[in-house]
N, C-alpha and C positions, 0 to 999 in steps of 0.2 A: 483412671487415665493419668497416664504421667507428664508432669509441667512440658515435657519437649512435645509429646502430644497434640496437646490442647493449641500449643503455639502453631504447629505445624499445621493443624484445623483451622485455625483463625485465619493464617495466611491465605490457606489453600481460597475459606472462604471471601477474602478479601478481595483476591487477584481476579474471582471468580466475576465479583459485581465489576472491579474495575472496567475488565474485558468488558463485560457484557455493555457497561453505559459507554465505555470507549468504541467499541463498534456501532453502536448503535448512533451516538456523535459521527462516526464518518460516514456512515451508507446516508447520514442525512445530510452530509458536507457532498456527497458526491451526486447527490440528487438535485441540489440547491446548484450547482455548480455544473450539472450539466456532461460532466464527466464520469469517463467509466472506471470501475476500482483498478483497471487495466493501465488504464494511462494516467490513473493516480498512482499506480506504483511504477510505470514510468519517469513521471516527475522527478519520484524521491531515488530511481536510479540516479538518474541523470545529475540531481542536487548532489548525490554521493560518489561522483566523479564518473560512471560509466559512462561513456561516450559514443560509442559507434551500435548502430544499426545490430551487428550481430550480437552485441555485448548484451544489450537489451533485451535483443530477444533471448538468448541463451536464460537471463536473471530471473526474465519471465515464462519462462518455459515455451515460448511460443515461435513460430517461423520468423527467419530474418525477414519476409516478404510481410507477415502481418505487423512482424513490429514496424515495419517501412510505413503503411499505411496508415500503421495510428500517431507515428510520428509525425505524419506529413498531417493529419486531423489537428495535431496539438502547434504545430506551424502557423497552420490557415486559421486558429485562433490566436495569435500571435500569445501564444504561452510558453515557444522555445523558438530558438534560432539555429539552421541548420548550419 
């Protein structure tokens, strides 16, 4: 096996654990929390400047009409302001 190899192995296997304890950290961030991975990545829309209704929904692939309703969930928990 050649040095570039073994390095590219180690990575792979690195990124592999990273991922895996880094999700496993969030589905237990979003169960503790109450929230769904939907309007967790909501959130980190909106923290990253998207702003309107369709914009969200477009990022999250879902209808402007659902993203409206999970925005207005994430309102009623006073976690954003419209």
């Amino acid at each position: 096996m050649q040095p570039t190899d073994a390095f590219v192995s180690t990575l792979q296997n690195w990124v592999e654990v990273f991922m895996r304890r880094s999700m496993r950290s969030f589905i237990l961030f979003s169960k503790e929390s109450g929230l769904s991975m939907s309007q967790i990545g909501a959130l980190f829309h909106i923290y990253k400047g998207a702003s309107g209704v369709s914009d969200i929904g477009d990022d999250l692939g879902i209808t402007s009409a659902a993203a409206s309703q999970m925005l207005e969930h994430l309102v009623r928990h006073q976690l954003i302001l419209r």
